[in-house]
Phi, psi and omega in degrees: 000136195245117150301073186266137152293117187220154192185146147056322172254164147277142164252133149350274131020279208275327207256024191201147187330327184309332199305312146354288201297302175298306208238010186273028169269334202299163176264284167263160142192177210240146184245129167229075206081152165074343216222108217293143214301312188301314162318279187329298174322320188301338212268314177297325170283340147287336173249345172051038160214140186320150174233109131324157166151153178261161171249137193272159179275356147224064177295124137276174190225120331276194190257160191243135186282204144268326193263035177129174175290116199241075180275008196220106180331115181288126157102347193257137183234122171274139190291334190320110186049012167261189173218130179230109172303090179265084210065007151137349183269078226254112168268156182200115195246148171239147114000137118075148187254212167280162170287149185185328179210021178079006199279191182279160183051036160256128228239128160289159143344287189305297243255316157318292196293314207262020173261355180274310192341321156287352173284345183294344166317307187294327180291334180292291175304319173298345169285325153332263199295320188233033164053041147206149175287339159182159188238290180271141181217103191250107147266193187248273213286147185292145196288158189254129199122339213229123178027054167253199168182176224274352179288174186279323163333297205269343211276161176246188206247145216272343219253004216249301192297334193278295197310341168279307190314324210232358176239339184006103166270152187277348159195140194269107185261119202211131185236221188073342166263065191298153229252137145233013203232117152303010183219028181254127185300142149242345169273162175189115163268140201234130177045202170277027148252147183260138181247129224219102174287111135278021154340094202109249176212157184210140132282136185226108170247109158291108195282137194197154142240141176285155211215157171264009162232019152098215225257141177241099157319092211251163164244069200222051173281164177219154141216148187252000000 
């Protein structure tokens, strides 16, 4: 299963005819953040395969069309406290960064901590059923300590670091950093997850045969 992960830029590439040619393989894909509904739609009306995504902290609400008030990516199903089974794939999404200027989808530490808290229930059952808790878990702000940075904006969120630590999904996809530097990290393994700045775009495939307990991870995933 081929992954794309997009966040925070429009790419060339992806917001254009090309996108076939570089992306018509991907199965899903995931948006984590920032990144205006027409676009997110362009991607979905070209590859015709589900789009995920979270909203970033500076989405606007709502975007405003020609024909009206547009509050929602047509066609896109948001991840925001949910957990979703796709084919065998269990995604699980936050929201939004830290508070810092009141704006929309800004969140405190406390506020944070009690919306991933509501995902344990649902992680608790996947461990049931299919005998892990998640393979993907996609924000906008970054978990804290790991490609985060010292302004408050910017700072990442201490309740991100507890669900990799103690649920370790295999990979935490995250935007909000923009990236200007080639020698600036974006991978990071925390445990077993890799924790990943999509910033822009990231490819992921994940190589897996199917189970009656879901997706069984071989190693031979790659990102790009």
């Amino acid at each position: 299963m081929k992954v794309l992960t997009v966040s925070d830029i429009e790419i060339g590439i992806i917001y254009s005819p090309a996108i076939l040619e570089y992306f018509g393989d991907v199965d899903v894909v995931i948006s984590c953040g920032d990144l205006p509904y027409y676009y997110l739609e362009y991607i979905i009306s070209m590859l015709n395969v589900p789009l995920y995504y979270v909203l970033g902290n500076h989405q606007n609400r709502p975007e405003i069309r020609e024909k009206g008030e547009h509050d929602t990516p047509w066609g896109a199903v948001n991840l925001n406290r949910r957990c979703i089974d796709y084919n065998g794939l269990l995604v699980a999404g936050i929201q939004g960064s830290l508070l810092y200027n009141y704006g929309p989808y800004q969140y405190t530490q406390a506020e944070m901590w009690t919306m991933v808290w509501s995902l344990v229930p649902a992680l608790m059952l996947n461990r049931l059923r299919y005998g892990r808790f998640l393979d993907i878990f996609a924000t906008h702000a970054p978990p804290w300590g790991i490609h985060d940075k010292e302004d408050l904006p910017h700072r990442g969120i201490k309740a991100f670091l507890w669900l990799d630590q103690v649920f370790q999904p295999r990979y935490h996809f995250h935007g909000h950093i923009h990236v200007y530097r080639p020698d600036e990290e974006v991978f990071t393994l925390l445990k077993s997850t890799w924790i990943v700045n999509t910033y822009g775009y990231r490819v992921t495939e994940l190589a897996y045969i199917p189970s009656r307990r879901g997706v069984q991870e071989r190693s031979s995933d790659y990102v790009r």
